[in-house]
N, C-alpha and C positions, 0 to 999 in steps of 0.2 A: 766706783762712784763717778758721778758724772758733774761737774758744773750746770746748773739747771734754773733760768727765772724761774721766781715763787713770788709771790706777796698772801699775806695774813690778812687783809684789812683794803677794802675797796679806796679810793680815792689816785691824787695826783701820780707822775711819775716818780716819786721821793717812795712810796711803797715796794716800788719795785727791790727784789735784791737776788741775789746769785750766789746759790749754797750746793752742797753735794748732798745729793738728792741719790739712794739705789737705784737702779736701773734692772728690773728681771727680762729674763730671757723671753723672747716672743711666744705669745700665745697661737694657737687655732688662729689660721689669718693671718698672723702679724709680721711683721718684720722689724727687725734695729738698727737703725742706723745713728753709724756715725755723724756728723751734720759738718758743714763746711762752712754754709751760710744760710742766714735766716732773714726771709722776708717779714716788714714789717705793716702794717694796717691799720686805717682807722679802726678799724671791729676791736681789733688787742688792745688800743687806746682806750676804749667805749666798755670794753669787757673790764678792764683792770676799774673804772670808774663807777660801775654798776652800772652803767646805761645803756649796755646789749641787749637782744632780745633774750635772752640767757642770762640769769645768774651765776656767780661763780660760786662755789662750792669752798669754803675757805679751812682751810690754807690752800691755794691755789697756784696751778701751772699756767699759762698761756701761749700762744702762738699757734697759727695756724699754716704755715708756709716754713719749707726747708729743704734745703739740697745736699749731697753728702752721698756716703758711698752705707752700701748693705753690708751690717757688720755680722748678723746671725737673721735666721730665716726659721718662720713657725710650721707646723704641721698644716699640708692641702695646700702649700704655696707653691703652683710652678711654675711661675713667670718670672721669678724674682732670684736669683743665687748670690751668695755672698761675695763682695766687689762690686758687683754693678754701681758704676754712678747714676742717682736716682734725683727725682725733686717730688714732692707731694701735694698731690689736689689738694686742696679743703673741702673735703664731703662728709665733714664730721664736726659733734660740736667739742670747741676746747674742754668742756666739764669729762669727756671721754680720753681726748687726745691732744697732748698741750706738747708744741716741736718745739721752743722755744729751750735749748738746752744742748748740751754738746753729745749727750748720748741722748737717742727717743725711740717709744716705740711708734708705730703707724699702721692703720689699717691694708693690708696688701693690695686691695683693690683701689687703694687712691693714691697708689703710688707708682711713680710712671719712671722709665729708664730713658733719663733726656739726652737729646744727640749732644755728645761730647764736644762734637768740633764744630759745634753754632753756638755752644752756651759755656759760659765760666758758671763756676760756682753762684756768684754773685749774680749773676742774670739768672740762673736755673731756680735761685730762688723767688726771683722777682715776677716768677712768669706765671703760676694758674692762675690766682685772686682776680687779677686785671684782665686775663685775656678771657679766663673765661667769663668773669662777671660781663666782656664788653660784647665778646662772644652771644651769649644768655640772651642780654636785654636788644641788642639791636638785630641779631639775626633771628632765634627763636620769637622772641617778644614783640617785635617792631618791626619784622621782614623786613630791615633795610635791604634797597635794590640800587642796582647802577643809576644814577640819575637822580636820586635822593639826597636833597640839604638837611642834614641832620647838624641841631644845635647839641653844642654841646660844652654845660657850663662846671666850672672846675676843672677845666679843660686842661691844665697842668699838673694834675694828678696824676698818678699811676693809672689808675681805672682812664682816666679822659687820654693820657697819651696812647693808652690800648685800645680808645676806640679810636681815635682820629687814625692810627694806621688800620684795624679796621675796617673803617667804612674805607678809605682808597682803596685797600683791598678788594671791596667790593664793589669796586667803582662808584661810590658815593662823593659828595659835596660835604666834611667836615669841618664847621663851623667853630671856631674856640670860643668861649666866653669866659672869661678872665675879667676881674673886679677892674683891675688898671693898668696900664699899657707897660707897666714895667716886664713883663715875658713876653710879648708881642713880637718880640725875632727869635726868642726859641722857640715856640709853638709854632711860627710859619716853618722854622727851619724843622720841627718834629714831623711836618706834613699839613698843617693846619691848612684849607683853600683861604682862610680870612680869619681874623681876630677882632672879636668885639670887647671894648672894655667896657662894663658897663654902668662902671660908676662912673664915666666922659662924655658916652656916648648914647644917643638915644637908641636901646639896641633893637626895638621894632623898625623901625622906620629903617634902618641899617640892613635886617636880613630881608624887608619889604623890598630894599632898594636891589638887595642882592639877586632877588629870584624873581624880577619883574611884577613885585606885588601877589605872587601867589603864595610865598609864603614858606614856611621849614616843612615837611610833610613829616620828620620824625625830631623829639626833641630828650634827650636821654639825659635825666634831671637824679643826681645827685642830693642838689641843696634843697629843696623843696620851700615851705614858707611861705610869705607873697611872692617870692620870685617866680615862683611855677605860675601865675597869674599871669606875668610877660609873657611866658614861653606860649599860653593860650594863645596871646595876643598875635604875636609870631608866626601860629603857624598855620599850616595851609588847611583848606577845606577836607577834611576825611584823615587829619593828622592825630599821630598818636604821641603820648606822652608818656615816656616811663621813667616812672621813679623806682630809683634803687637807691636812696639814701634819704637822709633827714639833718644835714650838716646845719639848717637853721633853727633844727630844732623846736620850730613852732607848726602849727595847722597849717597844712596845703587851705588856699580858698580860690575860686575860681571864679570867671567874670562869665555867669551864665548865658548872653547873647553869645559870646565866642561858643561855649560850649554847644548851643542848640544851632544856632545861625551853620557852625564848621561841622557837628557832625562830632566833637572831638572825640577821643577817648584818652584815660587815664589808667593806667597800668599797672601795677606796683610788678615788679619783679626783685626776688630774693635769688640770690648764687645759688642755695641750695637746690632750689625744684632743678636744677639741672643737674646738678655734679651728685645730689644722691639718686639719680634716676640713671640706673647702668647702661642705658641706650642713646640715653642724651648724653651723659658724660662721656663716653665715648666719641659720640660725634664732635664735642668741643672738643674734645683732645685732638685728633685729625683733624680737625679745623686750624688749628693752633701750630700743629706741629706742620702740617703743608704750610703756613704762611711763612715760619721760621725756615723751611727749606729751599723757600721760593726769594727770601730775603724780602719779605713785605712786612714780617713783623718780626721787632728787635727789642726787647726791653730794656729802658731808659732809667740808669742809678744817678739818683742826683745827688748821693753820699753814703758812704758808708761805716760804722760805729763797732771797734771790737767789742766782746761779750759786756765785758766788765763795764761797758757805759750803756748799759742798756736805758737808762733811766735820762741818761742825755740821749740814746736815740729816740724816746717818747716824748721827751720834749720841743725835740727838731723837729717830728711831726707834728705835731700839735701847733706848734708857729706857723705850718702853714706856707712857708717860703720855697719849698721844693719843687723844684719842677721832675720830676718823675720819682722813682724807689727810694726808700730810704732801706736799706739793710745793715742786718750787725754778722761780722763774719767773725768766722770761729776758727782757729786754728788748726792746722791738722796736724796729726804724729805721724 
């Protein structure tokens, strides 16, 4: 038997709870691992609420992200042997495969054997969702280049502190945008070239001021809302704008002279089109795993929750107050 989230009934983190759940041996493909630590998401917040792109199928598992060692191996697997310390893409949906549990199964091919002496449990957890969603939307999506001021709001996020290392990575200009100046020295200290707060500050005029009036050529929007209406305002002639989230939860609207006068474009990009595409996900994995060798990228825990408060770590996300992962770590035998 395994310790395993479930909840019966969509709504807050008070559904959440931790029961022994069986666990069968890995099918065709799969593999089991034992889990050490488990990253946590807005998606598992959103899923547990009903408000993912997916419903959940109730009584329900959750989790998309986990690290831990391979405890049994399925038939056609052979990249994978029992021992390996492992951590697992998200190239699947939770209604199929839910890590969130001290024993899981996972699909073979989303699961990667991460270098041991760059990552603790707890970072090996923390690391596909953010590198490869920052991965996804600004290199495939937004061909950020050397020399590119890319905005970037929720900028203390998990996903925003993976892009701001990122784009220096790739020799770009990362931009923070944070509500109020209260993270303002950890984002510079995470890499940030500048922090705009933008409930103090008039944040156009601010990235105007920054790029001699030409403006962000890339702006990687999370919140979406009117807020995406600034970022129009913001950015340069021939810029693009991609959304991968809906944190305001209301209509994108756009100030159509920017749109026609710039030239802009607007993006939506989903993690998926990468990570279930065997070529692309790939690539972002070597993407990923070269910046972690290079010490350019390092994933950032701003707390972490044993199993048993699973329900207090969806609440700490959900407050909003984090500056990079929140994870629940699991005990090992």
């Amino acid at each position: 038997m395994s310790r395993t989230v479930r909840f019966d009934r969509t709504g807050g983190p008070e559904v959440l709870r931790v029961e022994d759940v069986e666990i069968p041996a890995p099918a065709e493909g799969e593999v089991r691992i034992r889990t050490r630590a488990l990253g946590l998401n807005r998606a598992e917040a959103m899923f547990r609420s009903g408000t993912y792109v997916i419903d959940p199928v109730l009584p329900s598992g959750i989790g998309y992200e986990a690290s831990g060692t391979v405890e049994a191996v399925g038939g056609g697997v052979g990249h994978l042997a029992v021992g390996d310390a492992v951590s697992v893409v998200p190239a699947f949906p939770m209604t199929e495969y839910a890590l969130h549990g001290e024993l899981v199964l996972a699909p073979a091919d989303a699961v990667v054997k991460h270098p041991a002496d760059l990552l603790d449990w707890q970072q090996a957890a923390a690391l596909w969702m953010p590198y490869i969603t920052a991965y996804g939307g600004l290199v495939e999506a937004a061909g950020l280049r050397a020399g590119d001021t890319v905005l970037l709001p929720a900028a203390s996020s998990s996903v925003g502190l993976a892009a701001i290392q990122t784009a220096r990575m790739l020799g770009a200009q990362p931009v923070a945008l944070t509500r109020t100046g209260a993270k303002r020295d950890r984002l510079l200290a995470a890499g940030a070239a500048e922090v705009i707060a933008t409930a103090e500050e008039d944040m156009v005029a601010r990235v105007h001021a920054l790029t001699g009036g030409a403006g962000a050529r890339v702006a990687f929007d999370p919140v979406g809302g009117p807020a995406t209406a600034r970022l129009a305002e913001a950015a340069a002639a021939g810029g693009i704008i991609v959304a991968y989230g809906a944190m305001d939860g209301s209509s994108i609207t756009l100030p159509v002279m920017d749109v026609l006068g710039k030239r802009l474009t607007l993006r939506g990009f989903e993690l998926f089109e990468t990570t279930r595409d065997v070529a692309r996900r790939k690539a972002a994995v070597d993407f990923v795993l070269d910046g972690l060798s290079r010490r350019l990228l390092q994933p950032v825990i701003d707390r972490t929750f044993p199993l048993q408060e699973i329900a207090e770590a969806h609440r700490y996300l959900e407050a909003g107050t984090q500056v990079g992962k929140v994870v629940v770590t699991v005990p090992g035998r």
